[in-house]
Backbone as CSV, one residue per row, in Angstrom:
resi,resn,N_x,N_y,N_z,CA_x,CA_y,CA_z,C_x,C_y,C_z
1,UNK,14.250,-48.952,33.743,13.318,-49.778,33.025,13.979,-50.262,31.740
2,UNK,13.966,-51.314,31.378,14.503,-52.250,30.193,13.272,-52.287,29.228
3,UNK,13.883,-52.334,27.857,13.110,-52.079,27.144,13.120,-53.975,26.582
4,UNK,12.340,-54.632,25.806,11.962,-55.744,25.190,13.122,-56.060,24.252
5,UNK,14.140,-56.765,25.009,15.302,-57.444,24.093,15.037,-58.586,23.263
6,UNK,14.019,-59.193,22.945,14.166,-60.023,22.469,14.227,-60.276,20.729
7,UNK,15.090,-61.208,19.907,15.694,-60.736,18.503,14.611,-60.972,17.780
8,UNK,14.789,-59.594,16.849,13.658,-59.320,15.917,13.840,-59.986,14.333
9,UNK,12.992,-60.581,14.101,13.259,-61.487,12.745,13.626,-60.157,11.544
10,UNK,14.434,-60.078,10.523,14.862,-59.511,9.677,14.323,-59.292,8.604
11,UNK,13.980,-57.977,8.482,12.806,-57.675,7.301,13.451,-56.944,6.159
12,UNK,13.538,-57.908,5.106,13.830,-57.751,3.957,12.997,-56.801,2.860
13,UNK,13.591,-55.603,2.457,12.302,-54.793,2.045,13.124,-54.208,0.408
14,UNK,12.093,-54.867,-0.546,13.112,-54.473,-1.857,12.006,-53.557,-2.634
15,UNK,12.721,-52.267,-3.352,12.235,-51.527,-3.998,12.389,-51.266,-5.447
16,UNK,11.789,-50.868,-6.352,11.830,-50.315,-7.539,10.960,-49.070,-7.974
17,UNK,11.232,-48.122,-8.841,11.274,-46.709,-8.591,11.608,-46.256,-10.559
18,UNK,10.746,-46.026,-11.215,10.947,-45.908,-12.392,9.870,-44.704,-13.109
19,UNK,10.641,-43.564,-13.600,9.795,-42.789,-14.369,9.605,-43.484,-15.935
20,UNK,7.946,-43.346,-16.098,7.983,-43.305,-18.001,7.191,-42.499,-18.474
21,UNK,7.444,-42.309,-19.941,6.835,-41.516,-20.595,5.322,-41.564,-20.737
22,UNK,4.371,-40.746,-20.842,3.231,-41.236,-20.134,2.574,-41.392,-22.182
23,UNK,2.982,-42.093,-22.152,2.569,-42.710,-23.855,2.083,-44.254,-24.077
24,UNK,1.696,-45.004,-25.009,1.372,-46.578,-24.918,2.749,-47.095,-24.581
25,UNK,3.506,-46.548,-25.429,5.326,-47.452,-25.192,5.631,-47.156,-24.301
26,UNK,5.925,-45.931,-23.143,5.599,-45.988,-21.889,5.456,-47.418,-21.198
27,UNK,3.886,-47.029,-20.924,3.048,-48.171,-20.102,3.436,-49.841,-20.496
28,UNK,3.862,-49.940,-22.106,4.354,-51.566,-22.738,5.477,-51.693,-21.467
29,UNK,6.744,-50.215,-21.732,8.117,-51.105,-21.314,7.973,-50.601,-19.635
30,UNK,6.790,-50.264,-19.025,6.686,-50.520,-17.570,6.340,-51.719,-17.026
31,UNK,5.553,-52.507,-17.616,5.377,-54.003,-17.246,6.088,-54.807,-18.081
32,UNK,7.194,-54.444,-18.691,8.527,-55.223,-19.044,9.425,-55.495,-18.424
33,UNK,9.680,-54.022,-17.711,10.224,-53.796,-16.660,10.033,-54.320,-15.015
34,UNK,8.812,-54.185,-15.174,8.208,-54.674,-13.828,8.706,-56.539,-14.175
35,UNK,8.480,-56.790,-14.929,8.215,-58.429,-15.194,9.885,-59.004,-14.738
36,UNK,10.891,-57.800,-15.299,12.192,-58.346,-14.986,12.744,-57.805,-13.766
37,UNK,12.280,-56.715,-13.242,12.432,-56.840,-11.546,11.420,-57.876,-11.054
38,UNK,10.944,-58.611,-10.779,10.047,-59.607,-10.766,10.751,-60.914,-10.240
39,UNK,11.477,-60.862,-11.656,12.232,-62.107,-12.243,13.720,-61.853,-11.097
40,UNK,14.232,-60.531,-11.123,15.755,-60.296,-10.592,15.141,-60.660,-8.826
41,UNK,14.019,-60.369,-8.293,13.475,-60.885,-6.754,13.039,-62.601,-6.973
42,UNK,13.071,-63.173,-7.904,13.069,-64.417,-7.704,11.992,-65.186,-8.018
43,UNK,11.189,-64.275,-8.726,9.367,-64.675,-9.019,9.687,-64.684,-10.565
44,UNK,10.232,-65.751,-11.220,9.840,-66.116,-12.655,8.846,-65.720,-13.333
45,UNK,9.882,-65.509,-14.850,8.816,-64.513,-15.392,7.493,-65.450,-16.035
46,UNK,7.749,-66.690,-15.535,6.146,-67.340,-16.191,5.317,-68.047,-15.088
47,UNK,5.758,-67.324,-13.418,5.050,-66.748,-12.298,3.903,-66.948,-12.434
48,UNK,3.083,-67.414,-11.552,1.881,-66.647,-11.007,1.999,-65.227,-10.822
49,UNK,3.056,-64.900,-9.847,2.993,-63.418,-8.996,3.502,-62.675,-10.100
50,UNK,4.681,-63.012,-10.713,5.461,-62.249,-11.725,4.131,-61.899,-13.015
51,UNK,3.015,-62.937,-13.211,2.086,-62.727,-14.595,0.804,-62.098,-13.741
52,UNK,0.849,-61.637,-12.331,0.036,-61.230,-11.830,0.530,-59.659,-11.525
53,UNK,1.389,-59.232,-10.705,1.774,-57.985,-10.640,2.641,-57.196,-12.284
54,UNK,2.930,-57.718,-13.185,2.848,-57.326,-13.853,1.661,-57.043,-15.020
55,UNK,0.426,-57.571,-14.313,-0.792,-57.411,-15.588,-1.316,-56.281,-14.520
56,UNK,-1.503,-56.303,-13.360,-1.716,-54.975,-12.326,-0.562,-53.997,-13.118
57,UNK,-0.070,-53.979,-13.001,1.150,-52.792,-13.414,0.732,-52.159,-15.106
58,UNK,0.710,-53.033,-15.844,-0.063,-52.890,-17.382,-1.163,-52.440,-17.096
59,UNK,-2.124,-52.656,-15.964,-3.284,-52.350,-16.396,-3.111,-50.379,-15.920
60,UNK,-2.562,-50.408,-14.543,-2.632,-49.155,-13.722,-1.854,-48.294,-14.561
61,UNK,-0.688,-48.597,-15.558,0.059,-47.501,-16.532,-0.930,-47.506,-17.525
62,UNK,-1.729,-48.398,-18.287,-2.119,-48.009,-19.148,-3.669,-46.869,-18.985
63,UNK,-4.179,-47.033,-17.894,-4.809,-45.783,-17.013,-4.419,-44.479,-16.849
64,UNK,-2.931,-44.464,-16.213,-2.162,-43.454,-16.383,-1.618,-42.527,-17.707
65,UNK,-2.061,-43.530,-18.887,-1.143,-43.085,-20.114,-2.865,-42.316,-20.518
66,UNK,-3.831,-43.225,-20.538,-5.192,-42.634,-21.170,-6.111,-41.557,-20.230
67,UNK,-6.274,-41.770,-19.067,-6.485,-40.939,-18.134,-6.440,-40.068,-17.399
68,UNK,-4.873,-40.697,-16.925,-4.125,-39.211,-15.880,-2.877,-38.751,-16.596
69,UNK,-3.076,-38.415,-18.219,-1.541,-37.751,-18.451,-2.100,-36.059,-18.622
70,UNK,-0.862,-35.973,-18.406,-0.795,-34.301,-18.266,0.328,-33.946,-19.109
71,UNK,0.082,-33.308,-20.542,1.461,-32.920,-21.199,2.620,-32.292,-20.500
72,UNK,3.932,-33.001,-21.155,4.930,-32.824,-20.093,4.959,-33.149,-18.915
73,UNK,4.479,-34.172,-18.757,4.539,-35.042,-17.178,5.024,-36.509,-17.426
74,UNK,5.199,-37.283,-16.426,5.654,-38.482,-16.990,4.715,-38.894,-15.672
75,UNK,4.526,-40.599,-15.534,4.219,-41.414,-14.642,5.698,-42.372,-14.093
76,UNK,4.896,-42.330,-12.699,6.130,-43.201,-11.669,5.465,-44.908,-11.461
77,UNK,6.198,-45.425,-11.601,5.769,-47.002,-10.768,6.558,-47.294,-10.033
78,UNK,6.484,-47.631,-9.082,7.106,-47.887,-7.565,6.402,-49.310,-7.174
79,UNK,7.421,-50.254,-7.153,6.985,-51.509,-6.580,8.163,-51.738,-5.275
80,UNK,7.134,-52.526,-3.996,7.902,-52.423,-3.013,7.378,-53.693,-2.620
81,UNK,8.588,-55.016,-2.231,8.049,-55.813,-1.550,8.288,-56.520,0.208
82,UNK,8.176,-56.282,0.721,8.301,-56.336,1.821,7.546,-57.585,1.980
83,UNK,7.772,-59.189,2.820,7.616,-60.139,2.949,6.909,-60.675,1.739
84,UNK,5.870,-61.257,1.963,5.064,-61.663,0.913,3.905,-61.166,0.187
85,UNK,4.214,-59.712,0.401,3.402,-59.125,-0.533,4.076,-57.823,-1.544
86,UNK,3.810,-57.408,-2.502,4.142,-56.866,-3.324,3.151,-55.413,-3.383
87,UNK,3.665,-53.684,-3.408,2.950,-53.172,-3.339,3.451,-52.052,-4.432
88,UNK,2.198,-51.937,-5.643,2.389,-51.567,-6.866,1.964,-50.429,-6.236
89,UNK,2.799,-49.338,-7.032,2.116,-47.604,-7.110,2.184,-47.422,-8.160
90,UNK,1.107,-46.416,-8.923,1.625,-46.049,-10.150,0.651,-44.236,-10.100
91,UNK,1.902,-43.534,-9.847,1.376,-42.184,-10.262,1.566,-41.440,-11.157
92,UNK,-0.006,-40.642,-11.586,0.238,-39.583,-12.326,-0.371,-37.753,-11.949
93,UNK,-0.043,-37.490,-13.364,-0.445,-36.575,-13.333,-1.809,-35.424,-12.925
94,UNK,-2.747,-36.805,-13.011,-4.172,-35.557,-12.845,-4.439,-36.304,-11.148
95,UNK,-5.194,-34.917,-11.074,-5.669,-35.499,-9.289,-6.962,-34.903,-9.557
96,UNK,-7.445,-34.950,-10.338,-9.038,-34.321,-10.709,-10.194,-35.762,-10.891
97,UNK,-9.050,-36.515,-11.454,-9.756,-37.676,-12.145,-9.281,-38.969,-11.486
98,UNK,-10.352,-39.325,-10.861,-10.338,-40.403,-9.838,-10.575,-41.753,-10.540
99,UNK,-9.746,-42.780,-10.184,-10.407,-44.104,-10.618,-11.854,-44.850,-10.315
100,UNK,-12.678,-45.041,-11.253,-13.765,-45.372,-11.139,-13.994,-46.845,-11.232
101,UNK,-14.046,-47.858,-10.066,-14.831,-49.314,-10.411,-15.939,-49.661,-11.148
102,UNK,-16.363,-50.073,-12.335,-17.033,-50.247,-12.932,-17.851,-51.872,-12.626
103,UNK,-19.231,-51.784,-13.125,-19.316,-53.361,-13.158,-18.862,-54.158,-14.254
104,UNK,-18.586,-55.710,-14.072,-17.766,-56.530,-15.221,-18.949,-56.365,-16.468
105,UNK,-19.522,-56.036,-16.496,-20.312,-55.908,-18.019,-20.207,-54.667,-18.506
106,UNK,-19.974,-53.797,-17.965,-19.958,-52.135,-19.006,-19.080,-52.377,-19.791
107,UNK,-19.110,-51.209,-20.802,-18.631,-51.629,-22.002,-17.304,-50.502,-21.147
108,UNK,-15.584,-51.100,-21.572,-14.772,-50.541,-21.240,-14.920,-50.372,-20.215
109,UNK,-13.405,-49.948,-19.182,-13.016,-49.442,-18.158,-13.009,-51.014,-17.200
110,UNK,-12.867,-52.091,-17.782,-12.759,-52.934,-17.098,-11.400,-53.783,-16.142
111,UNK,-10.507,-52.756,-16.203,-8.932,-52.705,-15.637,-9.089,-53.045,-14.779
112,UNK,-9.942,-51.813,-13.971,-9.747,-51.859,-12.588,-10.623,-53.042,-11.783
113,UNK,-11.758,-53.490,-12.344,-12.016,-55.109,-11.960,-11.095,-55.710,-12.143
114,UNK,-10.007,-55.967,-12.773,-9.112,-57.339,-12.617,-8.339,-57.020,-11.906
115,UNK,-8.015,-55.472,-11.286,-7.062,-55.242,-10.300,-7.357,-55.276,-9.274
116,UNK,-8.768,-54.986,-8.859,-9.607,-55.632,-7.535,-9.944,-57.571,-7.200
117,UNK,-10.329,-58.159,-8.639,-9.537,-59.093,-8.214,-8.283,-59.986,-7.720
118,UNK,-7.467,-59.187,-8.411,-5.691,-59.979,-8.151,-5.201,-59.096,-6.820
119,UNK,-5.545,-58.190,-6.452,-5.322,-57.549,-5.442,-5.876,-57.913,-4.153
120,UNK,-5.167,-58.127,-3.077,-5.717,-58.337,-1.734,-6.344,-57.228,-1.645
121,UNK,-5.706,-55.650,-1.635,-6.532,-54.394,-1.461,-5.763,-53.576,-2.435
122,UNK,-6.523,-52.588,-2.853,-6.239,-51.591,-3.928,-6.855,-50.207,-3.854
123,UNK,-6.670,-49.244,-4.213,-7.372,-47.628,-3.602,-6.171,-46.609,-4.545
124,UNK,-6.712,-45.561,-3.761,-6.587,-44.189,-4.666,-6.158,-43.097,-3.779
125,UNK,-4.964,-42.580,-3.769,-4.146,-41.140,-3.031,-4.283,-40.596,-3.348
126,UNK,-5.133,-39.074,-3.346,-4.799,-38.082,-4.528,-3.708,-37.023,-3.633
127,UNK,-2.878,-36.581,-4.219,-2.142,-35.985,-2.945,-2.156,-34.153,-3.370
128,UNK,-3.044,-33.993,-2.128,-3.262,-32.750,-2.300,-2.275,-31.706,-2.331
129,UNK,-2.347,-30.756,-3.185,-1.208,-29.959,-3.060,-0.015,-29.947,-3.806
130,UNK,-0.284,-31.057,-4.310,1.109,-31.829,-5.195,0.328,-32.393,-7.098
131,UNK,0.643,-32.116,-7.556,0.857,-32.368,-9.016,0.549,-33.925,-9.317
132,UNK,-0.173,-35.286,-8.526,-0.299,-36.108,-9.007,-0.903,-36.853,-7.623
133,UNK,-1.651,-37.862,-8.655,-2.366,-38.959,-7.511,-1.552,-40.067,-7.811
134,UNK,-1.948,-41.356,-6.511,-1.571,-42.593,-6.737,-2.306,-43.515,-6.784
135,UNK,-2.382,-44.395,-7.703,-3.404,-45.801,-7.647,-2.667,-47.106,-7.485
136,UNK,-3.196,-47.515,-6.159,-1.722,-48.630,-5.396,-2.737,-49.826,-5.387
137,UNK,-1.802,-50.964,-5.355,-2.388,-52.280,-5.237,-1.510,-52.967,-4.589
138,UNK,-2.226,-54.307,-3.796,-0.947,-54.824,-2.932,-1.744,-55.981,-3.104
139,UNK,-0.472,-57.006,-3.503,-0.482,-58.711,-4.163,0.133,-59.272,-3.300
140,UNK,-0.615,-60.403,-2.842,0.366,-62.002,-2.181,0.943,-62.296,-3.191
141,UNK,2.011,-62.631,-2.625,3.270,-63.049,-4.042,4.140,-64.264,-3.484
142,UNK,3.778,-64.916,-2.061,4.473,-66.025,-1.394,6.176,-65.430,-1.606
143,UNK,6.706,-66.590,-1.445,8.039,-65.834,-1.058,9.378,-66.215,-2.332
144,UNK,9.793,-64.951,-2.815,10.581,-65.218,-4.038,11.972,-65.819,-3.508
145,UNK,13.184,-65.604,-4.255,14.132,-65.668,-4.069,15.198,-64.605,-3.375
């Protein structure tokens, strides 16, 4: 029996992988960072996608810095893009404390509405057993360079 020869289109899959300090300057030079891996995949930094996954990225570290820090821990952001979408992680430290959607009028906590808007889909890992959750978002970003 033969298995299905026929040629498989080539899937380009680029990553980034960065610990920070789970502080405000932290979370600033993570969507600095994010903005110039952004820019190095081909999405200009005065982007749609580049001023979109990096305000997701600002918003989900600066969550991480007020929310889920745990002294002596740091937060990870992990951006992965695979075709035309872009998929932000940003973990920390607490897995006690879950992200909460709020409605657009409460006072504060209004992050995570703009990350449910700019986001095709967005959610919450807490990974049991292990020292930290993840709050991921995944952006159409059309196709960079």
């Amino acid at each position: 029996m033969q298995g299905d020869i026929r040629a498989q289109e080539p899937v380009t899959v680029r990553t980034f992988t960065q610990l920070f300090s789970s502080t405000p300057r932290g979370a600033r030079l993570a969507r600095r960072l994010v903005a110039n891996r952004m820019d190095a995949w081909g999405f200009a930094y005065d982007s749609e996608a580049n001023e979109d996954v990096s305000l997701v990225v600002a918003e989900l570290a600066a969550n991480a810095v007020r929310h889920g820090s745990v002294r002596g821990r740091s937060f990870r952001v992990r951006l992965v893009l695979r075709d035309a979408v872009v998929r932000v992680e940003v973990a920390d430290g607490r897995t006690e404390r879950l992200p909460v959607l709020r409605e657009p009028d409460d006072e504060g906590g209004r992050g995570l509405v703009l990350v449910a808007a700019l986001a095709e889909r967005w959610g919450v890992e807490p990974r049991i057993g292990m020292a930290h959750k993840v709050v991921w978002a995944e952006l159409l970003v059309g196709l960079g360079g």
